[in-house]
N, C-alpha and C positions, 0 to 999 in steps of 0.2 A: 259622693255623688252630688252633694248641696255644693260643693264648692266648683263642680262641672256647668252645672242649670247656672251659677251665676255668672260664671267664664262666658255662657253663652247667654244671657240677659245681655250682659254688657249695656251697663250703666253708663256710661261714661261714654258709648257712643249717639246716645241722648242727647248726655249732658252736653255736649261740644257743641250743640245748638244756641245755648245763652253764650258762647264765648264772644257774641259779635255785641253782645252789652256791655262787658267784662273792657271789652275794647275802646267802646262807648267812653263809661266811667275812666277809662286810664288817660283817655284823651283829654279828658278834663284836667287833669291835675299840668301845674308850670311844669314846663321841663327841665328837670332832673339831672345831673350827673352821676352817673353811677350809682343811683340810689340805693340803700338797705331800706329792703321789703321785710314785715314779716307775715306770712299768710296765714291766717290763725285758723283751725280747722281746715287744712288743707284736703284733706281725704286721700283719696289718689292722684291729686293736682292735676287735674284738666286747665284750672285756671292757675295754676302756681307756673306751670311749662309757658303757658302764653304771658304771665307777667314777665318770663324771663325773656320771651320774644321781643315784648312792646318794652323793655327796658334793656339797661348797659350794664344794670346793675348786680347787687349780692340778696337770694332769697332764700329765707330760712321759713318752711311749710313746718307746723305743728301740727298732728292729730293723735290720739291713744288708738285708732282702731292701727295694730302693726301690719297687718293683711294688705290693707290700704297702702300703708308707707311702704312695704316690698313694692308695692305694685309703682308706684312714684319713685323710688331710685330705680326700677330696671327705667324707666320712659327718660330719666335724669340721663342714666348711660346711652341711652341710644342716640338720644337728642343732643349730644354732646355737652350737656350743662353741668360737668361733676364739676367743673372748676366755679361754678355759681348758685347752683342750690343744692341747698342740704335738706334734708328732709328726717326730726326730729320726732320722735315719741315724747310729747308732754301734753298734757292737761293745762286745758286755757282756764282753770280754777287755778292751776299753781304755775305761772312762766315764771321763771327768776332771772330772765336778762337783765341787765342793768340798765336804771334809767336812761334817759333819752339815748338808747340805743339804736333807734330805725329813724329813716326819714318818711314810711310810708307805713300804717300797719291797716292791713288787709283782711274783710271778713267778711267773704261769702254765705251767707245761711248758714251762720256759727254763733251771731251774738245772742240767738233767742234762748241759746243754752245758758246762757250767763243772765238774760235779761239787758233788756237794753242798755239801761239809764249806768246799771254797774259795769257793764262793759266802756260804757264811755268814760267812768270814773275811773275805773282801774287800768284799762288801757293806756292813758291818758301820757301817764309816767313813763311808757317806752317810748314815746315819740319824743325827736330833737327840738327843740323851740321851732315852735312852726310849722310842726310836721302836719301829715295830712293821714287822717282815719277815711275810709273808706270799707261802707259796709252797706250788704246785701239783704235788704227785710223787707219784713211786713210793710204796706202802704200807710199804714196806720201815723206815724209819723209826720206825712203831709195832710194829714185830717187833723191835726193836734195843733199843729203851727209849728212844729220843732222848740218846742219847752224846753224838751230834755237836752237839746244840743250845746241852747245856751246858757243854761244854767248850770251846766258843768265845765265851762271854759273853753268852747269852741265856737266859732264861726260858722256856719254854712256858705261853701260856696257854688254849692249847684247840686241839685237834683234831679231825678228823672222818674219813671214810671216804666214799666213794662206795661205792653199791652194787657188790655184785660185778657184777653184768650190765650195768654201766651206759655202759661203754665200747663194747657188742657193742648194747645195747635201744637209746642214744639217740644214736650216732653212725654207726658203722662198719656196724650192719644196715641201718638206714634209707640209707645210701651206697652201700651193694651193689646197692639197686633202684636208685637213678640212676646208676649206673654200668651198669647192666645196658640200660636204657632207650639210654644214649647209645651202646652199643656197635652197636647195632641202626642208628643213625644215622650214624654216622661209620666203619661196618663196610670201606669203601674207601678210607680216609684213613688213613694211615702215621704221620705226624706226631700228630694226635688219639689213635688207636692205643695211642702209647707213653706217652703221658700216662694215658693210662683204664688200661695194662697198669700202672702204677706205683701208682695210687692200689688197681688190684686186689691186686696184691702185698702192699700192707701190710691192706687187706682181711682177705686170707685167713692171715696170720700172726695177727691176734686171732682170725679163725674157727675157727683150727684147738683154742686153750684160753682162751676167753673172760678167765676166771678168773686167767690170771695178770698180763692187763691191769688191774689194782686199782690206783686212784690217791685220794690223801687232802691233804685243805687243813691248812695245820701255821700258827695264828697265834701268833704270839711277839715277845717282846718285847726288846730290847738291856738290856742290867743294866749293862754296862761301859762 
């Protein structure tokens, strides 16, 4: 039944709210031939399907939850994209692609797992001479001066900000009504219950100060 309550949470039709940043950010980058993407933490690729949109190219999504990845190959087959993303089981602690493998490596709200600074380090090695890291964080970065970007062998070539409210107006408020709707539903189910009490919980940690959920797209470039 936890796996019914999330079928009908439906995350992901949230999510598709931030894809007009995702869009944003991709516009930034020079254009590309057929580029190799890799989308590190991809989850169930709401944004791996539209890089394959706004690109000509080849994308390889990573994430360890497999639930997830089922859910991104059927959207892969529907979408017609089996002939251009794959969508992998690994752990962004262990990728073993081979050096400068991608010309693009991609990470929406995946680098805080790793920490920033080692994600820039370690990532660094998959991109071609010149490639381009783009990732999704904390605003914290443009309060710092970007330290960490340049002192590990990158460029900055544009950044951006989300609105302050935009973590509370296009995700997390609009989730609180269907959360609320399903609670009315599943109000005698235990298991349902603790999944809707979990997605409430982090609800109500942005409701409490919108504002310090601020998140911003950082594109950059490797120079080393």
């Amino acid at each position: 039944m936890s796996s019914d309550v999330l079928f009908e949470i439906n995350l992901d039709y949230f999510r598709k709210n931030f894809l007009k940043y995702t869009r944003k950010a991709f516009q930034i980058l020079p254009k590309l031939d057929k580029p190799r993407i890799l989308d590190i933490g991809c989850g169930s690729g709401v944004q791996t399907i539209e890089l394959a949109k706004l690109s000509n190219g080849e994308i390889i999504g990573i994430d360890i939850n497999q639930s997830l990845l089922d859910r991104l190959n059927k959207k892969i087959e529907e979408a017609g994209f089996s002939n251009r993303i794959k969508a992998l089981n690994c752990s962004l602690f262990d990728i073993k692609f081979p050096d400068e493998s991608f010309d693009i490596v991609w990470a929406e709200g995946s680098i805080f797992i790793i920490g920033f600074t080692k994600g820039l380090i370690e990532w660094k090695r998959l991109l071609k001479p010149k490639g381009f890291l783009v990732i999704h964080d904390d605003i914290i970065r443009v309060k710092s001066g970007f330290k960490e970007i340049r002192s590990c062998g990158y460029k900055l070539l544009n950044h951006f900000s989300l609105p302050d409210d935009a973590w509370w107006e296009e995700y997390y408020g609009p989730l609180e009504i269907r959360i609320k709707q399903l609670y009315k539903k599943y109000n005698s189910d235990p298991d349902a219950l603790k999944v809707l009490n979990k997605q409430q919980k982090e609800i109500d940690m942005v409701k409490a100060d919108p504002k310090i959920f601020v998140s911003a797209f950082y594109i950059i470039q490797k120079i080393e």
